[in-house]
C-alpha positions in Angstrom: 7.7 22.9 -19.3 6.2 22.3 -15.8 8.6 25.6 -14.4 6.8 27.7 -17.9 3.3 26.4 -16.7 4.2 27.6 -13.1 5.2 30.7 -14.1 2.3 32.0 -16.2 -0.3 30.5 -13.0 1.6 33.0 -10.6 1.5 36.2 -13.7 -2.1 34.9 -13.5 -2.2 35.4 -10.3 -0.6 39.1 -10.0 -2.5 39.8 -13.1 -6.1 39.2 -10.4 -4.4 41.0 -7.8 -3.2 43.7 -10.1 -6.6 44.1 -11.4 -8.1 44.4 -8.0 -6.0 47.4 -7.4 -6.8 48.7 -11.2 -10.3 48.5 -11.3 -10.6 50.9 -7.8 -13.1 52.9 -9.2 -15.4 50.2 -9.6 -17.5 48.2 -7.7 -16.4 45.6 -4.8 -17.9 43.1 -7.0 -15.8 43.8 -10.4 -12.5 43.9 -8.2 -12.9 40.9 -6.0 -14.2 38.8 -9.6 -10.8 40.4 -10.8 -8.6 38.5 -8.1 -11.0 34.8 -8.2 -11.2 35.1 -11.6 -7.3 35.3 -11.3 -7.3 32.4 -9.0 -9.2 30.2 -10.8 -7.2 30.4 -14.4 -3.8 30.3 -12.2 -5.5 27.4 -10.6 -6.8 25.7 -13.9 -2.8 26.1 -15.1 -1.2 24.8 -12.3 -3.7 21.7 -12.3 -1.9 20.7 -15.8 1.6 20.3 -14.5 2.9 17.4 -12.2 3.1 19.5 -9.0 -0.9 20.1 -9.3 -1.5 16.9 -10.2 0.3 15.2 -7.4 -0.9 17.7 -5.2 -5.0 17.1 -6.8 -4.5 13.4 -5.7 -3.0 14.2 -2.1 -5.7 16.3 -1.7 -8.1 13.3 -2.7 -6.4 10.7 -0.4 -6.9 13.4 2.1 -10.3 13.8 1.9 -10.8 9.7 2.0 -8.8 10.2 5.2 -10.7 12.3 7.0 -13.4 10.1 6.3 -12.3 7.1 8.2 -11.5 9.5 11.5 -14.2 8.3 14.2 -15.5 11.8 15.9 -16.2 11.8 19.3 -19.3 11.8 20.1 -21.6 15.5 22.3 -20.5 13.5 25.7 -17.2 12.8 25.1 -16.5 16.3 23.6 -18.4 18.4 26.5 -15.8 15.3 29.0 -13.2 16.5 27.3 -13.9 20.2 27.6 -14.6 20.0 31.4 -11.3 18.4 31.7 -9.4 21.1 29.7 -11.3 23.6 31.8 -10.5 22.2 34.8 -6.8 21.5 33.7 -6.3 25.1 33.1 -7.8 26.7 36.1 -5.3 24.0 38.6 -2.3 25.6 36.4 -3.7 28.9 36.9 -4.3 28.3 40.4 -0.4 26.5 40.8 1.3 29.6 38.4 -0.3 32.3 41.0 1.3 30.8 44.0 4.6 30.4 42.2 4.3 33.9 41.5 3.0 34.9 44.7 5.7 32.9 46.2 8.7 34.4 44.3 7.6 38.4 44.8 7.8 37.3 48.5 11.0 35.6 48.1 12.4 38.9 46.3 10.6 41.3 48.4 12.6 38.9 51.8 15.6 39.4 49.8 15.5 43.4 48.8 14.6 44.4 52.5 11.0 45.1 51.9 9.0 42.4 54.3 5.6 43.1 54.4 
């Protein structure tokens, strides 16, 4: 029954998108309705079967999850920040003379010194 349910929330689906292609001679408004108003009854459908109701709750113990994350605070973000900054302008910095170094090595080995 759950594979039925599934199947008529994705025709609900198409059926929005189909609409929003449809209704071209209307306004923006009408045609984007079309395709969230196709959302939300594929949505609504899906929410009755077992796959939308197990996903509803890990959505909900999600949400509690994210909850109990400690933030960092202004000063540890803008540490943080400086430290990516700086992290990435030593690799820069290291990459370039690699480079440099090897279109030496090549130009050495190809008889082009200079």
């Amino acid at each position: 029954m759950d594979k039925i349910k599934l199947g008529f929330a994705l025709l609900l689906l198409i059926a929005g998108i189909a609409g929003f292609y449809y209704l071209s001679d209307s306004a923006m408004v009408i045609r984007v309705i079309s395709v969230l108003g196709g959302l939300v009854l594929a949505t609504v459908v899906v929410s009755f079967t077992t796959q939308g109701k197990q996903f509803y709750a890990f959505s909900r113990e999600s949400w509690e999850e994210t909850k109990k994350v400690v933030w960092p605070n202004r000063k540890e973000t803008v540490q943080t920040t400086g430290i990516v900054f700086a992290f990435v302008l030593v690799m820069a910095m290291f990459l370039w003379m690699i480079d440099a170094g090897l279109l030496l090595a090549v130009k050495y080995l190809m008889g082009q010194e200079g």
